[in-house]
Backbone bond lengths (Angstrom), bond angles and torsions (degrees), N, CA, C in turn:
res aa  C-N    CA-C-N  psi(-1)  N-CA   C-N-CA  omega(-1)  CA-C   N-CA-C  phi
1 X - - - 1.445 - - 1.528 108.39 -
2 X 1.172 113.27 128.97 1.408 125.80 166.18 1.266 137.52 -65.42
3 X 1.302 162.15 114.83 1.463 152.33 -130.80 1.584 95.36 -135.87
4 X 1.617 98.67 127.24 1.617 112.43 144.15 1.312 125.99 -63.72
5 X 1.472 113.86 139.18 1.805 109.27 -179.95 1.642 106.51 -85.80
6 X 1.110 136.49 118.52 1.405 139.67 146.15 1.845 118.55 47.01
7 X 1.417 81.52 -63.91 1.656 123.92 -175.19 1.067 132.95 -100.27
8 X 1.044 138.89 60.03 1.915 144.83 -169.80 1.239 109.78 -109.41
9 X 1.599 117.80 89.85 1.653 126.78 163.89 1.673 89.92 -117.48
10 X 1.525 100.59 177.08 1.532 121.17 168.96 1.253 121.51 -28.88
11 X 1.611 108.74 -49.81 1.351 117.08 176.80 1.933 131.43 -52.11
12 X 1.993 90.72 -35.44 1.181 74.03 -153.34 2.104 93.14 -104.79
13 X 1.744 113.12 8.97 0.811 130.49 -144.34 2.045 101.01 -81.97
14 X 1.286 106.10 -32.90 1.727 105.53 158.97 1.668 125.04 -20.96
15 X 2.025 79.89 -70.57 1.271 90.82 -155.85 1.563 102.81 -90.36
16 X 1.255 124.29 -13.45 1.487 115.52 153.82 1.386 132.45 -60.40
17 X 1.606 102.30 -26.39 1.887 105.81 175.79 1.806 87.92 -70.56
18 X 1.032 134.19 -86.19 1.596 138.69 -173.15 1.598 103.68 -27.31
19 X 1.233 121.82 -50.38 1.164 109.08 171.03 1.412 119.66 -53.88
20 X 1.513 127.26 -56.15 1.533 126.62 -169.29 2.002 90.12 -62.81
21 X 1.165 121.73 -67.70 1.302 106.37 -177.69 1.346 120.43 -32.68
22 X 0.948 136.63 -64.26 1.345 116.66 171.85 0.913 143.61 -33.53
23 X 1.598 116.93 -50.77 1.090 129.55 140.08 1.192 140.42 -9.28
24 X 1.759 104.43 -77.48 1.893 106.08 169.45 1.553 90.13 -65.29
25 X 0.654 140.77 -34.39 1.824 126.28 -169.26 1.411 116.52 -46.56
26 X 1.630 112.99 -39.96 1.190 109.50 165.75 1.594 109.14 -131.73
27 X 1.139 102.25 69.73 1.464 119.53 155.18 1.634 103.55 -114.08
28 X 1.467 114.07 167.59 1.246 132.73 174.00 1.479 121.70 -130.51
29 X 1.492 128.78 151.36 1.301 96.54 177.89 2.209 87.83 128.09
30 X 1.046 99.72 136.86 1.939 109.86 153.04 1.159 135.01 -65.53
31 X 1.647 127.60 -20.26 1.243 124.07 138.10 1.166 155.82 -132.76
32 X 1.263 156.72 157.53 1.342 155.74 -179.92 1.670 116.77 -99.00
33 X 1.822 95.56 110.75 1.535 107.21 158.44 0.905 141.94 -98.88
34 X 1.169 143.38 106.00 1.498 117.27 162.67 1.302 134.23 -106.97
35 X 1.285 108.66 159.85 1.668 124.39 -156.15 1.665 99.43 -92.53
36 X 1.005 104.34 112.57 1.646 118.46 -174.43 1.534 107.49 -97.64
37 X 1.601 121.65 -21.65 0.726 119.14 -137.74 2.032 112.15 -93.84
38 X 2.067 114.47 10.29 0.800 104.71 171.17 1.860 118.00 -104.24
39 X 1.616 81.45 3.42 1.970 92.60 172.52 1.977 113.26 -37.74
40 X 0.683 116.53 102.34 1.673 125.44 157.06 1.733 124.52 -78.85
41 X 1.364 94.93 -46.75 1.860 102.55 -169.52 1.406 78.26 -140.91
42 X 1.854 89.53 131.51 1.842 95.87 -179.69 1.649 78.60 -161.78
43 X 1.900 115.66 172.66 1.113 119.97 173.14 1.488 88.78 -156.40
44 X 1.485 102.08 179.56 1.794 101.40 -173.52 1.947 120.05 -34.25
45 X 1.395 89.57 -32.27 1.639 75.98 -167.38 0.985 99.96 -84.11
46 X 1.655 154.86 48.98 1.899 156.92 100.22 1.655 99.06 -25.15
47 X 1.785 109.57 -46.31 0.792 119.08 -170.76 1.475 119.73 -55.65
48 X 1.213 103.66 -84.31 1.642 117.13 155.50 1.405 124.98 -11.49
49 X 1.353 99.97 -67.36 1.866 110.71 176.52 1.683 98.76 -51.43
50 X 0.902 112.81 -66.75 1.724 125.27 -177.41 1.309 110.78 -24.64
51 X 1.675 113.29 -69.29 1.438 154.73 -178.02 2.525 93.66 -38.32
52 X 1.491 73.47 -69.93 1.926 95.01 -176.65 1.503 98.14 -45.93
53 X 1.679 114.13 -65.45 1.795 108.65 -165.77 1.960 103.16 -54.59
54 X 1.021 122.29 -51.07 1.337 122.84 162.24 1.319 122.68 -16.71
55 X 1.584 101.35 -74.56 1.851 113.50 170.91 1.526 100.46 -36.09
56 X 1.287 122.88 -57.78 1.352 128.29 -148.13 1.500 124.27 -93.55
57 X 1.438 103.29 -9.17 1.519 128.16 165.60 1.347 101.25 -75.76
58 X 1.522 118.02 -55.41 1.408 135.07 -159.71 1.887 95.24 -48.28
59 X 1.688 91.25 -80.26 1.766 100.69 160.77 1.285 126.33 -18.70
60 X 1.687 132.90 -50.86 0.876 121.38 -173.87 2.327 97.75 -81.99
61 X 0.965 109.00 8.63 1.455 80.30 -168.50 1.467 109.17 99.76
62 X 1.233 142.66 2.94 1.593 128.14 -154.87 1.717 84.03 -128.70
63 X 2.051 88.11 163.16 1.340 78.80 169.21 1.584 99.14 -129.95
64 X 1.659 122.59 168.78 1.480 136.05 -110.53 1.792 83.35 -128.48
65 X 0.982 105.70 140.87 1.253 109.68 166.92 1.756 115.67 -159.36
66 X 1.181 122.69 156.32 1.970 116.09 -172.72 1.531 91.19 -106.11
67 X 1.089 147.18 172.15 1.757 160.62 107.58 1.150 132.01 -116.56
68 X 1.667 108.25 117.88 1.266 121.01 -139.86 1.576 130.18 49.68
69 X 1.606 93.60 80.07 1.567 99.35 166.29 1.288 108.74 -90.86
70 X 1.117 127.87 136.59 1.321 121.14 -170.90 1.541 95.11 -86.27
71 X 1.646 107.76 155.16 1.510 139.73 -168.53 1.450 113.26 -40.20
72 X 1.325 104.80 -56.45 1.547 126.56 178.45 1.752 118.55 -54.65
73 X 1.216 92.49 -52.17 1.548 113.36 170.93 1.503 127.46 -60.70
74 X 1.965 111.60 -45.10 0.921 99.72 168.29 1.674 114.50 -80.19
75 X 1.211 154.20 -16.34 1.328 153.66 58.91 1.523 93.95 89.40
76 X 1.820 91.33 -93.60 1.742 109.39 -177.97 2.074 114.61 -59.33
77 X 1.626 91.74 -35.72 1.647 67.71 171.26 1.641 128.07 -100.75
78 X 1.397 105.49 12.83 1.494 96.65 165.73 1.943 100.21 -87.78
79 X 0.955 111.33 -32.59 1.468 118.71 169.66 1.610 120.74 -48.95
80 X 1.518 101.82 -36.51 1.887 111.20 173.84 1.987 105.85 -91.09
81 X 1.272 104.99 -5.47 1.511 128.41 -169.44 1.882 100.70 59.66
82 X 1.269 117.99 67.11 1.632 118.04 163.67 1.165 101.49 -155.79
83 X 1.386 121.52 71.24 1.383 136.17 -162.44 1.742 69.49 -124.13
84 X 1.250 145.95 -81.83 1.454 137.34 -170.18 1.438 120.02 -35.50
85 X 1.444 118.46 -11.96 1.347 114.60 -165.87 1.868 98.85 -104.12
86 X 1.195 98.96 11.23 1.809 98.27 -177.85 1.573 103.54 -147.93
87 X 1.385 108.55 70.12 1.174 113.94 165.43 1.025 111.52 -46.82
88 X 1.406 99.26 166.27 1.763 130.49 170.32 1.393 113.70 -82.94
89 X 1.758 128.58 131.37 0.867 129.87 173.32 1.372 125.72 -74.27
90 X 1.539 144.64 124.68 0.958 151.77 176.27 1.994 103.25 -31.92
C-alpha cells in the first residue's frame, strides 16, 4: 500500500506524483492503494496526485482504489464531479 504525506498542496504535489510512481513501479500484485488517510493540509492538487496514480495504475493493468479519503477531500471531488474515479478501499 502506498501512503499519502501529511501535506499535499501544489508545492509538495511533483514530488509526491514521482514518489507514488515509483512505488507502483515496484509493487506487485492486481491492485493499487493508497492510504489517504494521514492527509491533514491538502488543496486540489491531492486531487491531481490521486487523479495521476490512477492513470498509472490503470497503465500498469491494476485496479485503483483510495483508503481513508478524508471528508473534505472527498467533498472537493464530488464537487469537481470525480469522486467515482477514486473509489473506496475495501
Amino acid at each position: 500500500m502506498l501512503v499519502l504525506p501529511p501535506r499535499l498542496t501544489h508545492d509538495e504535489a511533483p514530488a509526491c506524483v514521482d514518489m507514488l510512481r515509483q512505488g507502483l513501479a515496484g509493487q506487485s500484485g492486481t491492485s493499487a492503494v493508497i492510504d489517504a488517510s494521514a492527509l491533514a493540509q491538502f488543496d486540489s492538487s491531492a486531487l491531481a496526485v490521486l487523479l495521476e496514480c490512477r492513470r498509472e495504475a490503470s497503465a500498469l493493468g491494476r485496479a485503483f482504489a483510495v483508503k481513508g479519503l478524508p471528508p473534505r477531500l472527498r467533498e472537493l471531488a464530488a464537487l469537481y464531479g470525480i469522486a467515482g474515479l477514486l473509489p473506496a478501499a475495501p
